[in-house]
N, C-alpha and C positions, 0 to 999 in steps of 0.2 A: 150452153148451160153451165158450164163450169166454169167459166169467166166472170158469169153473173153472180154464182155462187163465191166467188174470190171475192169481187166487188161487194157482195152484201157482208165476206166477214172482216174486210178492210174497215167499211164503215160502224160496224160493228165495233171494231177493236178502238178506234180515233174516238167514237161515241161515250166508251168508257176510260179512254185515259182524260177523253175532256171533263168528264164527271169526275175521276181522281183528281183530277187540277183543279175542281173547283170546289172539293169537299177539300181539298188542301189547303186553298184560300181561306175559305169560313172559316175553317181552326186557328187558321195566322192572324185574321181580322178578331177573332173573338178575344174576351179579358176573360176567362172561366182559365184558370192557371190548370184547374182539374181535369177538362177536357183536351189541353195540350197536353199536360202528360201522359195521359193515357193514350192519345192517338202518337205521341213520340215512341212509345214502346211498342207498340202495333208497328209503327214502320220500323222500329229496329229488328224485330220480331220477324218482319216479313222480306228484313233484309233490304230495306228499304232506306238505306243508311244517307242520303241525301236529304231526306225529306226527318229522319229524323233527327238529325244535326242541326238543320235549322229549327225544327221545333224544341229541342232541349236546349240551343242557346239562349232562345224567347223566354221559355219557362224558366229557367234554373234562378235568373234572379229575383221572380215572383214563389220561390218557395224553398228560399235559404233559411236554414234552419229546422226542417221539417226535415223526417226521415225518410220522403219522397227523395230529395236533395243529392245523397248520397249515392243510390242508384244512379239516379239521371247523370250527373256528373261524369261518373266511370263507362256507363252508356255513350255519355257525349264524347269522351276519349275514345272509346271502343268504333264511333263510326265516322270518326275522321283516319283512323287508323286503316278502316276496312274500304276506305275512300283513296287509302296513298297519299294524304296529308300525313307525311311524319311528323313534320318539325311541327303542326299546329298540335298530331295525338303525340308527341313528347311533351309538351306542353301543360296538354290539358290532365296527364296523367301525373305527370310531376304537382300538377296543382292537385289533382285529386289528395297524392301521396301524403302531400305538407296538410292537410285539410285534416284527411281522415287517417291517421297514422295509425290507430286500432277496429279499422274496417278491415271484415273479410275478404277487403278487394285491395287491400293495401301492396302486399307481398307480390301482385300480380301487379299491379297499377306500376309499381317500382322497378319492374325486370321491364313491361312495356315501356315504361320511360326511355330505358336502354335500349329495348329491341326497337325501338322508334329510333333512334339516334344511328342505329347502327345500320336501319334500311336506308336512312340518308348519308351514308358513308357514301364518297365517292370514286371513281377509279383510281386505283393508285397513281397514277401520273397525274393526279390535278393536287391542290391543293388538299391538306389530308386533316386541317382543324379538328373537322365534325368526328374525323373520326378518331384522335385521340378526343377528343369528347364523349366521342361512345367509348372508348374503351374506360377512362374514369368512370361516365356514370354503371357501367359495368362491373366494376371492379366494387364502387360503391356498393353495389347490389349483393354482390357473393358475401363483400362484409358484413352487412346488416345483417341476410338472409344466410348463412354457411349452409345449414340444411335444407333448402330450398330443392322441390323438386325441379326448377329451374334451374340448379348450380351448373348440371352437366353441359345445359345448352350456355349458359353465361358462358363456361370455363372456353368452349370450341369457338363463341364467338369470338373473345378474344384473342384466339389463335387467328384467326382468319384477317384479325384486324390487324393484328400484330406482323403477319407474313405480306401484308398489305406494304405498312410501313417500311417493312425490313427491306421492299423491294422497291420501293423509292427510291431510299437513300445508298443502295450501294448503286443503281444506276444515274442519282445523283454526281455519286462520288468517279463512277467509274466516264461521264460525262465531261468533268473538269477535268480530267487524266487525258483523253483524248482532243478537249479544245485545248490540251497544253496549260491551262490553269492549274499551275502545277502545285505552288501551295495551298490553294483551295483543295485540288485531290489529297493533299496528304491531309489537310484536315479533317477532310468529310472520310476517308478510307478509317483514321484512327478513332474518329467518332463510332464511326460504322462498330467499327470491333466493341468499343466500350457499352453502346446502345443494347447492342444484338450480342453477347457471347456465345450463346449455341447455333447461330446461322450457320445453314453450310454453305452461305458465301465466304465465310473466315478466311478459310485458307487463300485464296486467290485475291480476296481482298488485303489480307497481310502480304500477299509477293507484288500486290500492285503497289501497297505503298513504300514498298523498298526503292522499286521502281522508279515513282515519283520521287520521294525524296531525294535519289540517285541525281536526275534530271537536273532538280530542283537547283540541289547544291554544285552542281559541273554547271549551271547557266548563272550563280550568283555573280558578285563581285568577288575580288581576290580575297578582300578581309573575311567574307563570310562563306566561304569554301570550306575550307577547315573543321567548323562546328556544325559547319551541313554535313558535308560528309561524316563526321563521326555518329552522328545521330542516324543515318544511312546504314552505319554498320552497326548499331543499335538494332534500329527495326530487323535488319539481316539475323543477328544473335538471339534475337525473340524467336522469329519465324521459324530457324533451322532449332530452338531445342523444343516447341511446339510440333512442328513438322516434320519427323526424323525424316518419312517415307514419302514426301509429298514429290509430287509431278513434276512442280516445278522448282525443286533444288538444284537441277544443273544451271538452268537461266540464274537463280540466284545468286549460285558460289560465283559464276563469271562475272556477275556485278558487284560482289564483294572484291572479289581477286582487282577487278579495277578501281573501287573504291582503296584498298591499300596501295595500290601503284599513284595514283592522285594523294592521298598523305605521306608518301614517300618522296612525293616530287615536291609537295609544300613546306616538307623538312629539311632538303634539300635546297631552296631556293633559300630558305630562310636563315639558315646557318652561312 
């Protein structure tokens, strides 16, 4: 009995999604632009966001210019969005914005631009474009918008993006330092610093590229030992009046202490 009962509400259910597929059809085959709108907002409505994406892309260019238009547009961004299409609802919302720049969906269409850019951000270890792209169209947004009840969530995005970034490039930097790419490390560690000034990779990224640079200039040639080195006990004289109490000041001083015995021996040969 209850199997049968199963069986009659299987067919049951397949019966009626055939009839939604084929009342779906006749609205796709129809030219009534009227009756595509109205069954596009029925399925956005009912959360139905596949089936209304395809029907406000059909519509929208049969009723540009009317004040249906404007709705349906931010609608059609709204269910690419809620589908995990970012980069097509970044899009659609960025066109919306440029469109209708004193619509009541503008302010919102404009942060969705960015929060669509910034859902397609990707792990920090891949390439990071999209997401300095989310973080400009973000930043754009705070601009335009400063009061935006959206600022607080733009302002956190940003952070998140930013700590993204931040942890790339010191594992970047700190990647050339270990395959021995040693002027690649000091220039990704000095970049680091100038990028990020509040990281708290700072300090350990400042003793690495003591570090490196130390390396750098003890592996040059003989002409170019000299001005490495000095530049070695540069980065050193940064680091210690930055870092009175830091961790790693006795590793440091012993790499300065050797950087002056190496200029001591180069003034020495030289004279």
């Amino acid at each position: 009995m209850q199997k049968r009962m199963l069986k009659h509400i299987n067919l049951v259910v397949v019966a009626l999604l055939l009839l939604g597929c084929s009342e779906f059809r006749k609205i796709q085959k129809s030219n009534d632009a009227d009756l595509k709108y109205k069954a596009a907002i029925e399925y956005y409505e009912e959360e139905d966001y596949y089936r209304a994406a395809i029907l406000f892309e059909e519509v929208l260019p049969l009723i540009i210019g009317s004040e249906k238009a404007e709705k349906a547009q931010f609608f059609f961004a709204n269910a690419h969005f809620k589908q995990g299409n970012y980069l097509l609802s970044a899009h659609y919302y960025e066109t919306f914005f440029t469109t209708y720049r004193r619509s009541e969906f503008a302010e919102e269409a404009l942060f969705m631009h960015a929060f669509s850019l910034y859902k397609e951000s990707p792990r920090y270890n891949l390439d990071q474009t999209e997401t300095i792209e989310a973080i400009n169209a973000i930043q754009n947004f705070i601009n335009l918008f400063p009061s935006s009840e959206y600022v607080m969530q733009a302002n956190d995005i940003i952070d998140q993006l930013q700590t993204k970034l931040e942890r790339k490039a010191f594992e970047k930097a700190e990647q050339y330092y270990k395959l021995n790419r040693l002027k690649a490390a000091v220039v990704a560690f000095e970049s680091f610093g100038k990028d990020f000034p509040d990281s708290d990779k700072n300090e350990v990224a400042s003793y690495l590229l003591i570090e490196a640079q130390y390396k750098y200039a003890s592996n040059s040639i003989r002409t170019k030992q000299q001005e490495r080195l000095l530049e070695a006990k540069e980065y050193y004289e940064q680091f210690i009046d930055r870092y009175t109490q830091s961790k790693y000041n006795r590793d440091a001083e012993k790499i300065y202490a050797d950087i002056i015995d190496d200029l001591a021996k180069i003034k020495e040969s030289n004279s």
